[in-house]
N, C-alpha and C positions, 0 to 999 in steps of 0.2 A: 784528690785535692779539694779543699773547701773552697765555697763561693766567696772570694775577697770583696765582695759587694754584699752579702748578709745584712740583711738591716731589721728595723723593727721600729723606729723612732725618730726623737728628736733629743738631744744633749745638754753638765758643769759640778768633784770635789775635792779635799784641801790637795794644792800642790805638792808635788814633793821635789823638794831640791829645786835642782838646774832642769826639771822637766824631766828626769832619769828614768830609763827605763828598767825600772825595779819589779822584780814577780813578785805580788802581792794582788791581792783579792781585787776586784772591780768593785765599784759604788756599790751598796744592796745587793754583792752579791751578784752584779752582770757579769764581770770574767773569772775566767777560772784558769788560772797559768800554768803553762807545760800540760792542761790538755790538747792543746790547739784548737779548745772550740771557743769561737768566735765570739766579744760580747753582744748584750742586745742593746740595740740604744735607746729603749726604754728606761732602760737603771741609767739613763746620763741625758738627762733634758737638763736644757738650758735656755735663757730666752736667745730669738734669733739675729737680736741684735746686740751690740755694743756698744757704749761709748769711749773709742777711744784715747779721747782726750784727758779721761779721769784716772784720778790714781789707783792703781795697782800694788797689789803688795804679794810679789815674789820675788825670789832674788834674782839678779841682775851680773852677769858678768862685768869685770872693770875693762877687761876687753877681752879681744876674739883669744888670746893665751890663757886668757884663764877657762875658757869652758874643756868641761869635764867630759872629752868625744870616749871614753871609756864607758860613760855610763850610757852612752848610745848606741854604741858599735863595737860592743864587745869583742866581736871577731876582729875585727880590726887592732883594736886597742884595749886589750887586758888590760886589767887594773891593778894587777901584779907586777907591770911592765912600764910602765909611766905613761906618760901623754906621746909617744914615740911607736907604741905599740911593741915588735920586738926589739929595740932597742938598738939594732943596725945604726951606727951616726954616719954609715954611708947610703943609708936609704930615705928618701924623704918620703915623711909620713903623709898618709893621704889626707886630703881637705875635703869640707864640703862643698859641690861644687852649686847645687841644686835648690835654690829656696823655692817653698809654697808660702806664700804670703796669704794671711789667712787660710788654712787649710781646711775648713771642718770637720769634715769625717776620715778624712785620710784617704779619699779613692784618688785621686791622681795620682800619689804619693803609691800607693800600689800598684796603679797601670804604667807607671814608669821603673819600678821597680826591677824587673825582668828584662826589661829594653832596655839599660843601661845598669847591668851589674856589677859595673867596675865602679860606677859614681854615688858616692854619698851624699844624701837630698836630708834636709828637712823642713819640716811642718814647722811652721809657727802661727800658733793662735792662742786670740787673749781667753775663750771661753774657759774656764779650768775644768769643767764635765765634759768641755767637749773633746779638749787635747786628754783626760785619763782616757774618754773613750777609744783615743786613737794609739796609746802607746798600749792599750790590752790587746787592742785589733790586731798593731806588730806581732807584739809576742807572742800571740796565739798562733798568726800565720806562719812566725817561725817555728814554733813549737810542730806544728805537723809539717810546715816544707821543708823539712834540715836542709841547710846550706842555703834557703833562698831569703829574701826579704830581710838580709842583715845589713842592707847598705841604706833603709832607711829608717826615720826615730822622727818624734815630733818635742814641740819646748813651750810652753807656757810662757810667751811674752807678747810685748805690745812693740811690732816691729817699726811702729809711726816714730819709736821714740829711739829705741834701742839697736837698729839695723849696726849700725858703726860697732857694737859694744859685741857682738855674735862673727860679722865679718870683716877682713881684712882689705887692703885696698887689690883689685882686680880678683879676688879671690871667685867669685862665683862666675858661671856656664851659662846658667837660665836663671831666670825667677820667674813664679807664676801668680797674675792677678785674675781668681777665678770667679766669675759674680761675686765682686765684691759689695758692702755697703753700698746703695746707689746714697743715700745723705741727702733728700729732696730738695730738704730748704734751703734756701740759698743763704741764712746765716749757717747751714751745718756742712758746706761744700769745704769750708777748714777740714774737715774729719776723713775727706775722701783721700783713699789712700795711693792713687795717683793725684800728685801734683808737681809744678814747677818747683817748687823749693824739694819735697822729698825726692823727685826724680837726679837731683842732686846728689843723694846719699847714695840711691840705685847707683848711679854711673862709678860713683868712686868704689866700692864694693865688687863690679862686673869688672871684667876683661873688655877688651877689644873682643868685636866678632861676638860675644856674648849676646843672650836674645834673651827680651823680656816679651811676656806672652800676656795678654788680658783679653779676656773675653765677658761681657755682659746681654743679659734680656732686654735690659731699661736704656732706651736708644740715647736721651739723651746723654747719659752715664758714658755711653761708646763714644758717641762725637767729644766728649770730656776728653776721654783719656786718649783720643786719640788727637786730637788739638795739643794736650800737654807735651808728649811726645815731638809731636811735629813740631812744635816750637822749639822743641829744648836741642840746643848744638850740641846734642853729646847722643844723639841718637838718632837713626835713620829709617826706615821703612825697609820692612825686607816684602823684596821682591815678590809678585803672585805666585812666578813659577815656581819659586824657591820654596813657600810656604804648602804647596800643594803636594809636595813631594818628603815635607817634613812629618814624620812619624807620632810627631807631639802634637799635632795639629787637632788629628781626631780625637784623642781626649781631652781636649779641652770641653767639648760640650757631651761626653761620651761617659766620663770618669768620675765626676761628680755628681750628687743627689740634686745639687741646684739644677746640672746640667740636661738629665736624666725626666727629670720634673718640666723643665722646659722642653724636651721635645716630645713628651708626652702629652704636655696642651697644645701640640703643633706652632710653638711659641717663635719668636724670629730670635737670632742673637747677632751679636756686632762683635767682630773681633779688629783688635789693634797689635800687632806682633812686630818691633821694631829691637833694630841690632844696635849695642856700643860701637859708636864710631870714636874713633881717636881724632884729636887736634892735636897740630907739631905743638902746639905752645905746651901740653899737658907735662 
């Protein structure tokens, strides 16, 4: 089995579609599909930040029915077979249950992969080298692990805007904020992707019981999002015991290159991990 952590760089070209995960060639030639070998992320830089707030131009679902889970989850959902998969109208089709908000490179997206093989996750991030880097990554790993890493895909969007248009109401389990943007200046703290208004869109999207997870390096960034939280009634603090014994815990700072990189400069990080509570009035 190959190292689903492979790296060689930093990541962004043109999109394709809904994000789909189509076998064709890597940027310059970094992946090579149905070998299962891994791209390099040298052929997929991109700068490490974004803006945003600014227009984008890919396309957009009009909502969560129209995206195309075929072109992500083929085992799932052939594309011979409709958006149903086989076509059973007594079987309900499975959803995603799992967002990465901002994903980079896709390694969380792979270390929950195997932990939770029945649930379908995806990646959303606005880089476009950085998401082609992560859907060669899939394919590749599915390409040598048959049968595993087909319950995750990543999509080329901007989730500050578009969250409502991808998910349904209660529809997701988890969503994960993994070093994100810290946004220093206090005119660009709009951009930051925990806040009171967006944590809004999070709540309607999640379940009850549903957990959102953030973890950052930059302290002030963790008192943010962890203030946001605490403030907003529609979300609660999960428990220390509870967190200590959760599986998801340790990749948060384990799983990713942000992560990876911080405890390699023996760096401190701040996590915030709070549950969908419900109100009778909802």
């Amino acid at each position: 089995m190959p190292n689903p952590d492979e790296a060689g760089g930093e990541p962004d070209a043109a999109p394709r579609g809904l994000g789909q995960m189509t076998r064709t060639s890597g940027a310059n030639g970094g992946g090579q599909q149905g070998s299962g070998k891994l791209p390099r992320k040298r052929f997929y830089r991109a700068r490490a930040h974004s803006n945003p707030l600014s227009d984008s131009h890919f396309p957009i679902p009009i909502s969560p029915d129209d995206v195309d889970l075929s072109q992500h989850y083929p085992r799932y959902f052939p594309a011979d077979k409709g958006e149903h998969g086989d076509g059973d109208g007594d079987a309900e089709a499975p959803r995603i249950r799992f967002a990465d908000v901002g994903c980079g490179f896709g390694g969380l997206l792979v270390g929950l992969s195997p932990l939770f093989p029945d649930k379908l996750m995806i990646g959303m991030e606005l880089r476009d080298k950085v998401t082609e880097y992560v859907k060669e990554r899939v394919l590749a790993l599915r390409a040598s692990n048959p049968g595993q890493y087909d319950n995750i895909s990543v999509v080329r969007t901007n989730s500050m805007k578009y969250i409502p248009n991808y998910f349904g109401k209660a529809q997701l389990s988890k969503m994960f904020f993994l070093f994100p943007d810290p946004h220093f200046k206090e005119k660009n703290h709009r951009r930051r992707v925990i806040s009171m208004h967006l944590l809004d869109e999070y709540a309607y999207v999640m379940e009850a019981g549903g957990i959102i997870y953030t973890i950052t390096d930059v302290e002030e960034l963790g008192i943010w999002m962890r203030t946001c939280l605490e403030k907003h009634p529609l979300f609660g603090a999960v428990p220390e015991e509870e967190i200590k014994v959760d599986p998801v815990v340790k990749l948060l700072s384990s799983a990713t290159e942000e992560g990876q990189k911080v405890a390699r400069n023996g760096g401190q990080t701040f996590q915030a991990i709070f549950r969908r509570i419900s109100l009778q009035e909802e």
